[in-house]
C-alpha positions as CSV (number, residue, x, y, z in Angstrom):
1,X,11.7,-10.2,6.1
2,X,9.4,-13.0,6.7
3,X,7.3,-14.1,9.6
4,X,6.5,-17.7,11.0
5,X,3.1,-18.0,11.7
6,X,2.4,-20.7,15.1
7,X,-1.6,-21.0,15.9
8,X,-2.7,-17.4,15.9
9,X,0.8,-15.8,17.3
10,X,3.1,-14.0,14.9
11,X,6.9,-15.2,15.8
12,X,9.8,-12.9,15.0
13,X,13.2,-12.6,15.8
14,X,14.8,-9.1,17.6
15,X,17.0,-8.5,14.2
16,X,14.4,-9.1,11.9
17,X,12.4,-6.3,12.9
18,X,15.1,-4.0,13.7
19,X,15.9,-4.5,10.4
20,X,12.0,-3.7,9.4
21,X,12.4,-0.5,11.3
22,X,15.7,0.5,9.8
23,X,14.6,-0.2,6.2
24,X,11.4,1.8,7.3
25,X,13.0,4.8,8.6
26,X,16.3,4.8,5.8
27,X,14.0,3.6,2.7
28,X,10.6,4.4,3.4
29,X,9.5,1.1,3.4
30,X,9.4,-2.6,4.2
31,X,8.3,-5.8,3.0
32,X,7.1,-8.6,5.5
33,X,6.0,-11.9,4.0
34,X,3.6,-14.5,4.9
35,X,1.9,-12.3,7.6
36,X,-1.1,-14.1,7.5
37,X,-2.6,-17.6,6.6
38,X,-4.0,-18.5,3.4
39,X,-7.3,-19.5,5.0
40,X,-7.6,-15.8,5.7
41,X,-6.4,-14.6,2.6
42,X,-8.7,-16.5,0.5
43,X,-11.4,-15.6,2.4
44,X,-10.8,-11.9,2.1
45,X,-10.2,-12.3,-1.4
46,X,-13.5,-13.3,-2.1
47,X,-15.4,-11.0,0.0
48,X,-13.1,-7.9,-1.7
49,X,-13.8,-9.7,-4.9
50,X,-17.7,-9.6,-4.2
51,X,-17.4,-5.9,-3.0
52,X,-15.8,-4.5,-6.2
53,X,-17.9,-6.2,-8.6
54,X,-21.5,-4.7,-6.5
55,X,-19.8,-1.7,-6.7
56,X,-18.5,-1.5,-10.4
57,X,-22.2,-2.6,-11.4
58,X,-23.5,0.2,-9.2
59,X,-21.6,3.0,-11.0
60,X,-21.4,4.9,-14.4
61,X,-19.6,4.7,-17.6
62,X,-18.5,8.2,-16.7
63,X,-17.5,7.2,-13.0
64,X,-15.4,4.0,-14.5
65,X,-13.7,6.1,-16.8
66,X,-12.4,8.8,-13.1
67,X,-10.9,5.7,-11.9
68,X,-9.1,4.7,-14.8
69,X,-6.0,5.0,-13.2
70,X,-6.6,4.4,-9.0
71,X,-9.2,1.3,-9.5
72,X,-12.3,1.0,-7.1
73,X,-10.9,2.4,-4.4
74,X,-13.7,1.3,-1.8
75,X,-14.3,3.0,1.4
76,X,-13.5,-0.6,4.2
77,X,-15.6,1.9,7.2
78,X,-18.6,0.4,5.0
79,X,-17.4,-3.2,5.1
80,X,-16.6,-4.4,8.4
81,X,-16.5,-7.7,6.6
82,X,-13.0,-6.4,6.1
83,X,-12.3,-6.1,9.8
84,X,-9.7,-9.1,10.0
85,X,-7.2,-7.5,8.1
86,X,-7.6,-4.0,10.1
87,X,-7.3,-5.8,13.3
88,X,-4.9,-8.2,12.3
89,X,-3.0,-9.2,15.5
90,X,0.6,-10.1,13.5
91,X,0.6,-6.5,11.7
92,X,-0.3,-4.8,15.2
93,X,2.3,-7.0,17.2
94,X,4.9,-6.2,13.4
95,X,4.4,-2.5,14.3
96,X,4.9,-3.0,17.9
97,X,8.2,-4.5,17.5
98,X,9.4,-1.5,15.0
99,X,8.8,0.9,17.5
100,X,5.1,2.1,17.2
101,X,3.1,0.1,20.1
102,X,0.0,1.8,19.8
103,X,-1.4,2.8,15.9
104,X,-5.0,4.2,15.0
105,X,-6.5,3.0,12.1
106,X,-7.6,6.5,10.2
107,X,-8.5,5.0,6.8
108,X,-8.9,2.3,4.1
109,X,-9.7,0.6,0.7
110,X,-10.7,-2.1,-1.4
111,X,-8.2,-1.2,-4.2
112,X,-9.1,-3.7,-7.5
113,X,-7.7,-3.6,-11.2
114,X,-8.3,-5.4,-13.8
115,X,-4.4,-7.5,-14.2
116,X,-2.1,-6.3,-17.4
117,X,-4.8,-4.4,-19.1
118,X,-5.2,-1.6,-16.3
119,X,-3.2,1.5,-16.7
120,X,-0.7,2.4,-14.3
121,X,-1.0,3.6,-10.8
122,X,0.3,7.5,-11.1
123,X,3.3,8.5,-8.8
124,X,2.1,10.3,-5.5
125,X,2.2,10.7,-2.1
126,X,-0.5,9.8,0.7
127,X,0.5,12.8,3.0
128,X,-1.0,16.1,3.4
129,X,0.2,17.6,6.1
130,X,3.3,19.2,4.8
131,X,2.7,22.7,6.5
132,X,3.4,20.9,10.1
133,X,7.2,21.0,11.6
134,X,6.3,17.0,12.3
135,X,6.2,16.0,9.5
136,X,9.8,16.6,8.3
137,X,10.8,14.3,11.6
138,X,13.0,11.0,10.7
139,X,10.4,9.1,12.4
140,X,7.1,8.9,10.4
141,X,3.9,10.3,11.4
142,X,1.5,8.4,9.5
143,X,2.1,4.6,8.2
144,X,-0.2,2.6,5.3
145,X,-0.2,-0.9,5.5
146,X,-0.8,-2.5,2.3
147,X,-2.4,-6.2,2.4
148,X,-1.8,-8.4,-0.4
149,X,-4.8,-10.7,-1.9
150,X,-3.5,-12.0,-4.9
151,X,0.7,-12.4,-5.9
152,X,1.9,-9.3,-7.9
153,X,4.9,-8.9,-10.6
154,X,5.4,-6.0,-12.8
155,X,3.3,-7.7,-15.7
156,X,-0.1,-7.4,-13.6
157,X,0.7,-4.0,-11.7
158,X,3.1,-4.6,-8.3
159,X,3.5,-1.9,-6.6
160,X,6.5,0.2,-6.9
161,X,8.8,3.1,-5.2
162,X,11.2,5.6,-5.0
163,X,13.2,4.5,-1.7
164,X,14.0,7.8,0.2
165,X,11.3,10.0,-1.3
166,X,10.1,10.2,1.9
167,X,13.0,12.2,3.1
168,X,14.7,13.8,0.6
169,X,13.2,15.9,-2.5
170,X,12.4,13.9,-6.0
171,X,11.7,15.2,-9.5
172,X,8.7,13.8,-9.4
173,X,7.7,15.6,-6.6
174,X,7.1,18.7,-9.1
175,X,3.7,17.0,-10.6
176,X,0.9,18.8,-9.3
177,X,-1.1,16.0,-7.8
178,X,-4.4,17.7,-9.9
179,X,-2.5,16.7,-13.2
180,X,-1.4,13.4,-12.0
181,X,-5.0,12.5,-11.7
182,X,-6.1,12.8,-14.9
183,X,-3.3,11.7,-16.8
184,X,-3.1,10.2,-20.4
185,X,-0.8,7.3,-21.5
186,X,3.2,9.3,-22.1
187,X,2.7,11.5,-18.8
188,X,5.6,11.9,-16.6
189,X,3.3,10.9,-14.1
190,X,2.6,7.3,-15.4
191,X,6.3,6.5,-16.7
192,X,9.0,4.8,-15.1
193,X,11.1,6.5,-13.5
194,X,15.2,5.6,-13.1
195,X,15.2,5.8,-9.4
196,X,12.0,3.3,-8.8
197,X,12.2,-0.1,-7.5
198,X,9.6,-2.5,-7.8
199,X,8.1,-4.3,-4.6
200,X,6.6,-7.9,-6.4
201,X,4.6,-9.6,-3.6
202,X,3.1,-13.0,-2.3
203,X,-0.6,-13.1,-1.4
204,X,-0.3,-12.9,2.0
205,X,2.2,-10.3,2.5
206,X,2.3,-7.2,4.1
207,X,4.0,-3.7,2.9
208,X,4.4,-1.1,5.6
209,X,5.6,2.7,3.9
210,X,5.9,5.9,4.9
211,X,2.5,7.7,3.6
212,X,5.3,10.4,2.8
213,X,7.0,8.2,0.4
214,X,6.4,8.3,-3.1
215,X,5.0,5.1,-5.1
216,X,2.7,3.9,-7.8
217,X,2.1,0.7,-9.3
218,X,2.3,-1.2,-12.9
């Protein structure tokens, strides 16, 4: 689905984001491009780009070698630099016209590989509320929005999915999230798996999933 961008006002037609919501709620998630202008992405690229190299610098060998796998993964409550992207009005007025008029914001990162020589992202969840009724609704309880700095293909680590995962049990499900952590090159947890479908991305788009569906990256 894409978006046509007019000043500062997000324009979108009725079926395009019924269809968001329907792919949502059916797959687990949905793809929206363009959401935002270059201007902006450029200039959030460089700040994210400035925050993960202070913060690379500022760690150990030891600490580098934890996030093999996730990347930085930099806390955005200590970078309100990042603010325009967690306030962006087109996501918020996106998410209105799926269905969900008024979201929190509860968390985010500065997530930054190095392109084709990082290992994969392991399969896993965001969720962790599984012992609550609610969360085995149709409707989702909790939503990440994934921002796009830079265009992704599988060569340089895209993200990608198991459409449904959300709902419905997975063989991959039976990792222990512990042992996905620390996995070595062959795991299960790393490999591709038959069912996934890769989400390749513009800078500039926006993914909206689940945080019940399973996904890693390249």
């Amino acid at each position: 689905i894409g978006v046509r961008l007019v000043g500062s006002e997000m324009c979108i037609r009725d079926s395009d984001y019924n269809d968001l919501r329907k792919n949502l709620i059916s797959d687990g998630y949905c793809h929206v491009r363009q959401i935002t202008s270059s201007h902006l992405v450029n200039e959030m690229r460089e700040k994210a780009d400035k925050i993960a190299k202070d913060w690379l610098e500022g760690i150990s060998a030891e600490e580098r070698k934890q996030h093999r796998l996730r990347g930085t993964i930099i806390d955005v409550w200590k970078h309100p630099e990042m603010a325009p992207l967690i306030g962006l009005p087109a996501a918020i007025e996106a998410l209105k016209l799926m269905g969900f008029p008024n979201p929190k914001f509860y968390s985010g990162y500065i997530i930054s590989k190095p392109p084709e020589k990082a290992p994969a992202l392991f399969w896993h969840q965001d969720d962790f509320k599984w012992n609550e009724p609610i969360n085995y609704s149709e409707k989702p309880t909790q939503l990440f929005l994934m921002y796009y700095l830079i265009d992704t293909n599988r060569e340089n680590g895209c993200l990608r999915v198991i459409p449904g995962s959300h709902r419905h049990r997975h063989r991959l499900h039976n990792i222990p999230l512990e042992e996905a952590l620390v996995a070595e090159d062959g795991h299960p947890a790393l490999q591709e798996d038959k069912d996934e479908v890769d989400v390749p991305v513009k800078a500039g788009d926006l993914v909206i999933g689940d945080d019940r569906l399973l996904h890693a990256a390249h």
